[in-house]
Every structure is written in C-alpha cells, then in structure tokens.
Kinemage of the C-alpha trace (Angstrom):
@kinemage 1
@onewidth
@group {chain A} dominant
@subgroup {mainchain}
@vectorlist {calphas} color= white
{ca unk a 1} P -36.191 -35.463 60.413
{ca unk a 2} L -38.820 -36.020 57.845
{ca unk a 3} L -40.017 -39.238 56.402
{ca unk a 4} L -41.556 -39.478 52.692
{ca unk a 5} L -44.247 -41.380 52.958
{ca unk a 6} L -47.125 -42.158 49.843
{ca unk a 7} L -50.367 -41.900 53.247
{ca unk a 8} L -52.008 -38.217 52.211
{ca unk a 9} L -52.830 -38.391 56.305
{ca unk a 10} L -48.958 -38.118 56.968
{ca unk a 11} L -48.032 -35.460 54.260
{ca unk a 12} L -51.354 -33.209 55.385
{ca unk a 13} L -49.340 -33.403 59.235
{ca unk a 14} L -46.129 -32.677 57.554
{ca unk a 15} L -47.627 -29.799 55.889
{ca unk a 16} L -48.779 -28.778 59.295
{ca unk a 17} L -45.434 -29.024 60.595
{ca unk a 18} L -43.663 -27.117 58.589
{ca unk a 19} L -46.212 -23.870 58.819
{ca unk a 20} L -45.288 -24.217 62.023
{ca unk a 21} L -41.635 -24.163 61.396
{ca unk a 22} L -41.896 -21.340 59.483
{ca unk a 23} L -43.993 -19.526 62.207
{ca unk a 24} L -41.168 -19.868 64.778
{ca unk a 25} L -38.664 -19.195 62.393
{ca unk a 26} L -40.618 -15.828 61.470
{ca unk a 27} L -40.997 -14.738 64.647
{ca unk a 28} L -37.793 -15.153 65.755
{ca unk a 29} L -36.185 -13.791 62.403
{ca unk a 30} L -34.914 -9.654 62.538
{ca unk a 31} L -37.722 -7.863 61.396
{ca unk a 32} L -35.413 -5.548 59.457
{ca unk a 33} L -34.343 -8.177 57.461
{ca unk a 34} L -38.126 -9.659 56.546
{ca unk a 35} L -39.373 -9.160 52.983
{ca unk a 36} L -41.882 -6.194 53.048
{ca unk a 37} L -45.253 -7.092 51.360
{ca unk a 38} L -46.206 -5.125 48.695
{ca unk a 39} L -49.057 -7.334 47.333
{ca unk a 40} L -49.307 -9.917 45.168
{ca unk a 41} L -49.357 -10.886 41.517
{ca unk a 42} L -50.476 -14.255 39.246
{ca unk a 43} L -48.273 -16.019 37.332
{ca unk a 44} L -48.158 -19.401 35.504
{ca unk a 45} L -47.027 -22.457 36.559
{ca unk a 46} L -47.157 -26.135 35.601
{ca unk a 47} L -49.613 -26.903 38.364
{ca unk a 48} L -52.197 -24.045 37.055
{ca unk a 49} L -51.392 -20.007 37.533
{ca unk a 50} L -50.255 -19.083 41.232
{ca unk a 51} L -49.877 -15.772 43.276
{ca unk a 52} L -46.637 -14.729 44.504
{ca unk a 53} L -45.332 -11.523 46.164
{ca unk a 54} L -45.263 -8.424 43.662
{ca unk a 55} L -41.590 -8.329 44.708
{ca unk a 56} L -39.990 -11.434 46.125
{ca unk a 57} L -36.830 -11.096 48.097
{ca unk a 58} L -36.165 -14.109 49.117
{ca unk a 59} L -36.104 -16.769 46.108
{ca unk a 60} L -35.666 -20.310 46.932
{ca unk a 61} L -34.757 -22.398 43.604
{ca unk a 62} L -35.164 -26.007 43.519
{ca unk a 63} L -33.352 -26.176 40.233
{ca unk a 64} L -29.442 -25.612 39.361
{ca unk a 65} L -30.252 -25.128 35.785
{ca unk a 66} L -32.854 -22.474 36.542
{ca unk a 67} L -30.774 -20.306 38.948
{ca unk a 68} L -28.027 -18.473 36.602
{ca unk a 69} L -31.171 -17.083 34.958
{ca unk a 70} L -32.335 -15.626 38.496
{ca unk a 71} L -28.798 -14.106 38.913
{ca unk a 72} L -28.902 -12.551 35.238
{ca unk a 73} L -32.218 -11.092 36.469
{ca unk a 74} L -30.824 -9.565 39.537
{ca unk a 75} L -32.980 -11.643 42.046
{ca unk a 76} L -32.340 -12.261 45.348
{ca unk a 77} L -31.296 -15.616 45.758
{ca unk a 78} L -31.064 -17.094 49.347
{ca unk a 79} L -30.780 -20.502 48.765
{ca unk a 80} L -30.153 -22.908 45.266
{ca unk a 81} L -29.867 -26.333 44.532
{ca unk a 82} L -26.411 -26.783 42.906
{ca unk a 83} L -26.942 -29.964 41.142
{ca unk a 84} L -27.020 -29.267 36.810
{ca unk a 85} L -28.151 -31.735 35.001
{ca unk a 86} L -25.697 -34.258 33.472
{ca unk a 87} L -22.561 -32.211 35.238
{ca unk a 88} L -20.598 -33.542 38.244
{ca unk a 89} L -19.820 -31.064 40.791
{ca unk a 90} L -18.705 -31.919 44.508
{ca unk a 91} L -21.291 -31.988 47.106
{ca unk a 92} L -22.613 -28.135 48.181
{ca unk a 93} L -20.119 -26.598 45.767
{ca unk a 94} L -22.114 -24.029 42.793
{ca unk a 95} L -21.555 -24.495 39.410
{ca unk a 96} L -18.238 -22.221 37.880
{ca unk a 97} L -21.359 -20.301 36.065
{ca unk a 98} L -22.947 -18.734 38.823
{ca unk a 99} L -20.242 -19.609 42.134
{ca unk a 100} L -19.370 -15.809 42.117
{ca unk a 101} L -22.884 -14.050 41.878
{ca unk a 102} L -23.658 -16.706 44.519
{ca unk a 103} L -21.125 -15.736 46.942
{ca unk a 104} L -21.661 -12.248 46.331
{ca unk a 105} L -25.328 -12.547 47.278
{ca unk a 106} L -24.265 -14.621 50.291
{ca unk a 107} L -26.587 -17.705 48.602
{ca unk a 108} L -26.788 -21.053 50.903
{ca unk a 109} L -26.233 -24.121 48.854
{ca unk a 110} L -29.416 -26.711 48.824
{ca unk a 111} L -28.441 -30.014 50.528
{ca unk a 112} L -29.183 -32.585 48.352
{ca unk a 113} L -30.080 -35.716 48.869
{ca unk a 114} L -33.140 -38.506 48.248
{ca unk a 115} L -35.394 -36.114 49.104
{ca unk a 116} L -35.836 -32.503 49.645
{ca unk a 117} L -34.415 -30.865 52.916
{ca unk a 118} L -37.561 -29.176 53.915
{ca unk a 119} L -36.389 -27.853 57.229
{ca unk a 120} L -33.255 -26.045 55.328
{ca unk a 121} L -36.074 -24.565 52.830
{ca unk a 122} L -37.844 -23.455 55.551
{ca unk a 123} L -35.155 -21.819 57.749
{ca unk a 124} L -34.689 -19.573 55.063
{ca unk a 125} L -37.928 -17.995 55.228
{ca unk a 126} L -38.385 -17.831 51.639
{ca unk a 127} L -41.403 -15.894 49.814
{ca unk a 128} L -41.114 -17.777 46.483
{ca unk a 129} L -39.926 -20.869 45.694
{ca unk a 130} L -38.571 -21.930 41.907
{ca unk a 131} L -38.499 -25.511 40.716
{ca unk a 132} L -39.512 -28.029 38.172
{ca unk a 133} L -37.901 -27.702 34.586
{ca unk a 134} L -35.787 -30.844 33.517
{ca unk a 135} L -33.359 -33.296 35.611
{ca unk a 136} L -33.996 -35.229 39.056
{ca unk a 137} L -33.517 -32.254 41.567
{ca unk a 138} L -36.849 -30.341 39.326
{ca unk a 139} L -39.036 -33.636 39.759
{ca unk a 140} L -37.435 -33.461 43.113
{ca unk a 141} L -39.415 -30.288 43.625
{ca unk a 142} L -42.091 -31.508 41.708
{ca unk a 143} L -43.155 -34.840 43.982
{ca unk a 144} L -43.079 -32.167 47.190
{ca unk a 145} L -44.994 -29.692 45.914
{ca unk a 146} L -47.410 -29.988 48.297
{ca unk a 147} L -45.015 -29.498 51.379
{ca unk a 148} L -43.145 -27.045 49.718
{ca unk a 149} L -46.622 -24.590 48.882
{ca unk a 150} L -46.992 -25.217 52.453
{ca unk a 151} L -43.676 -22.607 53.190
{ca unk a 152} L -43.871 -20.409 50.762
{ca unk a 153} L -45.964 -19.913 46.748
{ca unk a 154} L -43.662 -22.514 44.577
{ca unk a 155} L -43.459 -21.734 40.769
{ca unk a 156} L -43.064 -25.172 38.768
{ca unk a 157} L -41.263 -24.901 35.836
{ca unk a 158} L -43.011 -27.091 32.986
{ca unk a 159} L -40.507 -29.896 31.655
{ca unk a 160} L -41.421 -29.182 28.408
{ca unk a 161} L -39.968 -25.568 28.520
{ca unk a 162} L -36.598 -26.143 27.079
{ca unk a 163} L -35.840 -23.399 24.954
{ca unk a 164} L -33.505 -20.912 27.486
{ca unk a 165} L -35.559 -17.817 26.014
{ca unk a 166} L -39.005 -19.047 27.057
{ca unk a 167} L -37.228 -20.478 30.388
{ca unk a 168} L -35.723 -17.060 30.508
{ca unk a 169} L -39.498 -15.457 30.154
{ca unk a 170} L -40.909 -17.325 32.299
{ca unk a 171} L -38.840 -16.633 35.483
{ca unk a 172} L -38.618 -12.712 34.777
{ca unk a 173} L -42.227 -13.260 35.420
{ca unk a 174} L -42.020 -15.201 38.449
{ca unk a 175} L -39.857 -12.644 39.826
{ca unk a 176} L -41.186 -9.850 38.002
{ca unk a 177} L -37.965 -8.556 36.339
{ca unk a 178} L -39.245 -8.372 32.686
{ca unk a 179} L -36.782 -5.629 31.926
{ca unk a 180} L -33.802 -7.670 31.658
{ca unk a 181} L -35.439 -9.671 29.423
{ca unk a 182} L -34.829 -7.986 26.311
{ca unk a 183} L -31.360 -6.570 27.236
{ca unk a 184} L -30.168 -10.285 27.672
{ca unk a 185} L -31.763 -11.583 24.581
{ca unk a 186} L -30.441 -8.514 22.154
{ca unk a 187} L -27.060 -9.606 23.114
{ca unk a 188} L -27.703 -13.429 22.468
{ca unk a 189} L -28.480 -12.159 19.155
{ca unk a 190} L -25.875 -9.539 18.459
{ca unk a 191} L -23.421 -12.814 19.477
{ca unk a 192} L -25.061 -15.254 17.433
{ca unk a 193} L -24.903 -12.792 14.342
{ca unk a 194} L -21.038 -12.571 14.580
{ca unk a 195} L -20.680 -16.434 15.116
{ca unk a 196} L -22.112 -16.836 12.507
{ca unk a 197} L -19.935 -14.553 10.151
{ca unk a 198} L -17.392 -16.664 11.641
{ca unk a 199} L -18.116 -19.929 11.686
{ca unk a 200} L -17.131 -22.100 8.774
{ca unk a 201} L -19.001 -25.631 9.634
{ca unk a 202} L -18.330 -28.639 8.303
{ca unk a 203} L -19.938 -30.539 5.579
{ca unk a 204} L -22.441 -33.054 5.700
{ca unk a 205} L -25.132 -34.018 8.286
{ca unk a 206} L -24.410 -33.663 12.293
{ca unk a 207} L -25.893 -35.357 14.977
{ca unk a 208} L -24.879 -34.791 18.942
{ca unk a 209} L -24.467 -37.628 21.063
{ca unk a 210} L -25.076 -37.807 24.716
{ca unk a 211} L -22.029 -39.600 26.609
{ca unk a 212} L -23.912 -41.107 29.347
{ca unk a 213} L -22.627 -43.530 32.438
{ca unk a 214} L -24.492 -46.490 31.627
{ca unk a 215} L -22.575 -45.965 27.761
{ca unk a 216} L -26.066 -46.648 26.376
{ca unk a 217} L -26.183 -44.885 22.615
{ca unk a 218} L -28.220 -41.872 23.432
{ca unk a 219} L -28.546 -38.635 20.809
{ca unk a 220} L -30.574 -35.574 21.425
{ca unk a 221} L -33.073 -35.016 19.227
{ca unk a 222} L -32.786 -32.178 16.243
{ca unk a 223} L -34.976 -29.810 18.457
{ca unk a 224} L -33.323 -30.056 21.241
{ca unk a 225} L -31.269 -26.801 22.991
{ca unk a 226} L -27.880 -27.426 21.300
{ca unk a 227} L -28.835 -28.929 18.147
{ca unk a 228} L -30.925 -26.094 17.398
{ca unk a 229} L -28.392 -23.777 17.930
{ca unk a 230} L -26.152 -25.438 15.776
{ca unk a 231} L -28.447 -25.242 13.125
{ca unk a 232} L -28.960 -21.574 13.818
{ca unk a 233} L -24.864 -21.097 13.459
{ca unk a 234} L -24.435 -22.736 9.955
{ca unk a 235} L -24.715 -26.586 11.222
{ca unk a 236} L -26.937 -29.383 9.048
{ca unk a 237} L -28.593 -31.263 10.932
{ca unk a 238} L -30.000 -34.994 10.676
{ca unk a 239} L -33.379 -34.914 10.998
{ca unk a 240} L -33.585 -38.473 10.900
{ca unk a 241} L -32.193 -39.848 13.648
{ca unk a 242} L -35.467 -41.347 15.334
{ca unk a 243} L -36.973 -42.999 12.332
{ca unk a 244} L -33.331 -44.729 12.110
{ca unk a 245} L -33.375 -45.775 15.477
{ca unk a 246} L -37.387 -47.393 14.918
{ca unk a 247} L -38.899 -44.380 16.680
{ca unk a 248} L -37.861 -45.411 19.989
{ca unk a 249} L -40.228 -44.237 23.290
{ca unk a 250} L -39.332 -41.397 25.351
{ca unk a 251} L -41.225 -39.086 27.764
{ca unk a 252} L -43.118 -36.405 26.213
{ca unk a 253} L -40.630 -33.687 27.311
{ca unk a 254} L -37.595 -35.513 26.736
{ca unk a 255} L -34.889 -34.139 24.276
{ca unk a 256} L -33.199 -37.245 23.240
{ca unk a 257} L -33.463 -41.084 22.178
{ca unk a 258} L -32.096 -43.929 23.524
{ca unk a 259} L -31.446 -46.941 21.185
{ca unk a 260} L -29.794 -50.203 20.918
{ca unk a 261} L -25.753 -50.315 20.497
{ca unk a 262} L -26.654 -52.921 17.244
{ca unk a 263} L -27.925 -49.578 15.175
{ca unk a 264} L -25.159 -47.336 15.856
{ca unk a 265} L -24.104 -47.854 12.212
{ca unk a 266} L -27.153 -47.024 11.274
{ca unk a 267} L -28.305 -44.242 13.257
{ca unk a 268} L -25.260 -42.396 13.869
{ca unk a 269} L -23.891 -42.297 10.318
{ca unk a 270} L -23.947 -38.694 10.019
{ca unk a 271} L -20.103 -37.247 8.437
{ca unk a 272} L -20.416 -34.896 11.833
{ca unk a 273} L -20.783 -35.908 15.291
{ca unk a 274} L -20.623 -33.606 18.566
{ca unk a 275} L -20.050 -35.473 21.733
{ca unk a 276} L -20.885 -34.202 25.572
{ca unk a 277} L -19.479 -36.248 28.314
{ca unk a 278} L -22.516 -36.342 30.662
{ca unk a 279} L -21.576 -37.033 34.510
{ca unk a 280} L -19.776 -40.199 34.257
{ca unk a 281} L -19.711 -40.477 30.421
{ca unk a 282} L -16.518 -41.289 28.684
{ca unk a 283} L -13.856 -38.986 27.307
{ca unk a 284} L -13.629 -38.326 23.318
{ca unk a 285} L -10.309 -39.866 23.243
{ca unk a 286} L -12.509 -42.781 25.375
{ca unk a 287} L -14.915 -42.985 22.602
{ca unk a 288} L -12.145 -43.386 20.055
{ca unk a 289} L -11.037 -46.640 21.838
{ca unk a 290} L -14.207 -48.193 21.219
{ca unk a 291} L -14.360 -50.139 18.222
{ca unk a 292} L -18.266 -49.746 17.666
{ca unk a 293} L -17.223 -45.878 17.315
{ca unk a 294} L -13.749 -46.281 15.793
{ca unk a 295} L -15.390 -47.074 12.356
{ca unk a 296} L -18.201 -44.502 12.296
{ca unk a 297} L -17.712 -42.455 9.523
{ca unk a 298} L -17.424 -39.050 11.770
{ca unk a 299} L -14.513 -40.799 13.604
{ca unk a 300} L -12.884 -41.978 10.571
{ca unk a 301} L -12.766 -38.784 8.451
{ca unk a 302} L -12.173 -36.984 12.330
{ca unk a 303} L -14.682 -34.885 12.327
{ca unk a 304} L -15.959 -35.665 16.004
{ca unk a 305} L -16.122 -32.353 18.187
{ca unk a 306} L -16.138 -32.424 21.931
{ca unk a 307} L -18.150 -29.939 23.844
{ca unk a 308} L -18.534 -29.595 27.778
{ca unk a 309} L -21.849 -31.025 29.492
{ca unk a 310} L -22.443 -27.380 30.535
{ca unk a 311} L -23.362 -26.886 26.821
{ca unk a 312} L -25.731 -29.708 26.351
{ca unk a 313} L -29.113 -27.673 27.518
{ca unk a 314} L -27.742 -24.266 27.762
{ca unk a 315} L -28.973 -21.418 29.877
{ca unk a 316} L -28.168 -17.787 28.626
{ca unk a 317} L -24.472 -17.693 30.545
{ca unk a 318} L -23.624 -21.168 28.774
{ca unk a 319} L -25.046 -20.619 25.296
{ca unk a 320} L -22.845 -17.546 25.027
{ca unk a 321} L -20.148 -19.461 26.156
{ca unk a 322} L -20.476 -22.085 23.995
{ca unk a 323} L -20.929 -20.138 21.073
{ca unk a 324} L -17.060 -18.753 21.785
{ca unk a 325} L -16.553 -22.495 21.733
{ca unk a 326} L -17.743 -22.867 18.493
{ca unk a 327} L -16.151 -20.132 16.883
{ca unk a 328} L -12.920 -20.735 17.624
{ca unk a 329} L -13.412 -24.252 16.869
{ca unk a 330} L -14.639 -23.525 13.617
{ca unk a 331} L -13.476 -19.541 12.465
C-alpha cells in the first residue's frame, strides 16, 4: 500500500519502488504481448516537451474527459479513469460515451480514490500515460507526476486547454494519430453547418448556469466550451456576466464564476438561461421551486433549457450529441 507523503526522501523511495514493480511485472509479462519499440518521439506537455514511444500500445489515461478522444483516435487503451467531471457515475462503471469502445478494447477501469492507485497503473505495464486537463482525477495525475514518470513517459494535459479541438490536437500527438484529426473535425463542421440551418434560437441574451451541490450561483463564462458553441449555432450571448457579478476571482484556467446568491437578479437577468445539473445539482423542475429563480425573467417568460452535464465541457462524441439536442430543441 502506498502512503502520500509531502518528505521528497519518501516519494524518491516510492519512485524506486515502483521501477521495481514494473521490472517484475515486465519480466514476468508474455513477451508476445509487450509493446515493440520502435523509437521515440517529443511531444508537449504542461511540465515542458517529453519523449514517448513513436507508437504507444499501451495508453494509460488519468483523465475520463480525455479518453473518448483516445478511442476516436483508435488508441489502445488499457486502462482509464472513469470519473467526468461534474457527472455521477457508479464506482468502476465507464461513461455511456465510451462503455462500448471500452469493452471492446478489453479497457480496465482506474480505481479511484484519494489518491492514485499506482500499483494498478503499474500492473498494466503501460508505455504512455495521459493526464492533467480539468477536474480532480487530472490534478490527481498532476500532484503524482513524479511517481507516475517513474512507470512509464506521462503526457500532462494543460488546464487551460479547453477547447475539444486543441484537446483533440494535442492527444493525436501524444499518440501520434494525426490522421484522424481532420476526418473528426470536417464532420464537427459539416454538423454544425446543418444545426445551424436549423436552429431557430431564442431572443435576447443567454447565459448557462452551472447546477452545482453546494447550490452556490455559479455560470460559465462566455468562452467557455458550451457557451461558445452556442454562440457558434445562432445563440447571443451575455458577455457581461463577470462585471455584474464584481469580477469575482477564479483560477486562471477556470471556465466559470462563482458569486453571491444576493446578485442573482442582477447577474442572471439574461431573457435565456441554459441549466446543467452538475453531480448533485438540482433538477430544472428543482430550480423552478426556488423562489430566488422563480422570478428571474428566463423562468418567468419560460425560456429556461435543460441540458445534460455530459454537455457542459464537451469532447467531440458529446458536442455532436448535444448539438442533436439543440436542434430538436430549437428546429
């Protein structure tokens, strides 16, 4: 069992520990099965440009957000951390996105938990690791980077890489499967031109509220995943929302504000509202109840739209889907 611990002395023997893990494990593993090494290439990564295998075969990611993109890629994915941001799921079961490609490529599921199982992540003999991007299980990956590098090259995704084409980019690179690249994005556009055609979107300013557990007010910000592609499908959006709120702090890479429940009226007075019940965030028939909603001018003239958490920082899977969602919301 391994302890986290802040003493550098302890991680360095961890480190040690695990090499030797992996050691056994290699030796002991069916050579037929091992990934063949056919050199090496640089890529970026948040901690600085690593090398990783020319062709990895045995991708370990850190990240549930980040794996659909790995299975859209056709990489071989041995092991991924099910967890999505803001979206419950039961313990060890894969999101409804990616659960079939995952079965068919036999993927283990991550065991999550406090910290990161390194043992699991080292049984699988993997030759590249993916984490990082946004949510707890990437700064999971992120605060064991060291002890990770020690089993295999890890590729951090940067937090601040929130659009799904650069995230998409970046892990054809990591994998080096560029080719698919411009396949998938040719049909994001092709889509995106007929929802558009189709869409007929309300008038007035929108803003998109994040229905969070702690029922804090929280919006994402107009540059955000979803709102942009709202305003890419015929959507106005307020572009005001932080100076009404006083400019609130957030972290650097965060895509939405936080603000006191005394400025709803006035931060949240938009004609259009989209809500997305976040892992233990209420219901729109929830928020209706509520009298600090009840009276906000998107509730009263009902033009509040629910959309599933899967949509609030869509990958390329979920972005199509929720553009279906739009349209026939809005054709």
């Amino acid at each position: 069992m391994f302890i986290n611990r802040s003493s550098g002395r302890l991680r360095a023997a961890l480190a040690l520990v695990i090499l030797a893990l992996v050691a056994v494990l290699a030796a002991c593993g069916d050579s037929a099965t091992d990934a063949t090494d056919t050199g090496a290439r640089t890529v970026p990564s948040a901690k600085g440009p690593i090398e990783v295998p020319a062709d990895p075969q045995r991708v370990i990611v850190l990240n549930g957000n980040l794996a659909g993109y790995l299975y859209d890629l056709e990489a071989t994915v041995v092991a991924a951390d099910p967890r999505l941001l803001g979206v419950p799921n039961k313990p060890g079961e894969f999101p409804t996105g990616w659960a079939e490609d995952a079965k068919k490529q036999g993927t283990q599921a991550v065991p999550s938990g406090e910290n990161i199982n390194l043992e699991f992540i080292a049984a699988q003999r993997p030759d590249l690791i993916i984490g990082g991007g946004q949510g707890y299980p990437g700064q999971q990956s992120v605060n064991a980077y060291d002890q990770l590098s020690a089993i295999a090259p890890t590729v951090l995704m940067p937090t601040e890489t929130t659009n799904w084409q650069d995230q998409l980019r970046f892990l054809a690179e990591a994998v080096d499967k560029p080719a698919n690249v411009d396949t998938l994005i040719a049909n994001y556009q092709a889509k995106i031109t007929e929802a558009k055609s189709k869409i007929n979107a309300p008038a007035g300013a929108t803003v998109v509220l994040q229905s969070i557990k702690s029922q804090q007010p929280t919006l994402f910000i107009p540059t955000a995943a979803l709102p942009a592609l709202l305003a890419e499908v015929g959507f106005t959006l307020d572009t005001q929302v932080e100076a009404k709120a006083g400019n609130p702090a957030k972290e650097q890479s965060a895509d939405f504000i936080s603000f006191s429940p005394e400025l709803i009226n006035t931060v949240m007075d938009a004609p259009v509202l989209f809500t997305i019940p976040l892992a233990g965030g209420r219901s729109l028939e929830e928020l209706r109840a509520d009298p600090m909603y009840a009276t906000l001018p998107s509730f009263t003239a009902n033009k509040v739209f629910e959309l599933p958490a899967t949509s609030s920082r869509p990958d390329y899977r979920t972005v199509m889907a929720t553009l279906d969602l739009l349209v026939e919301r809005f054709q």
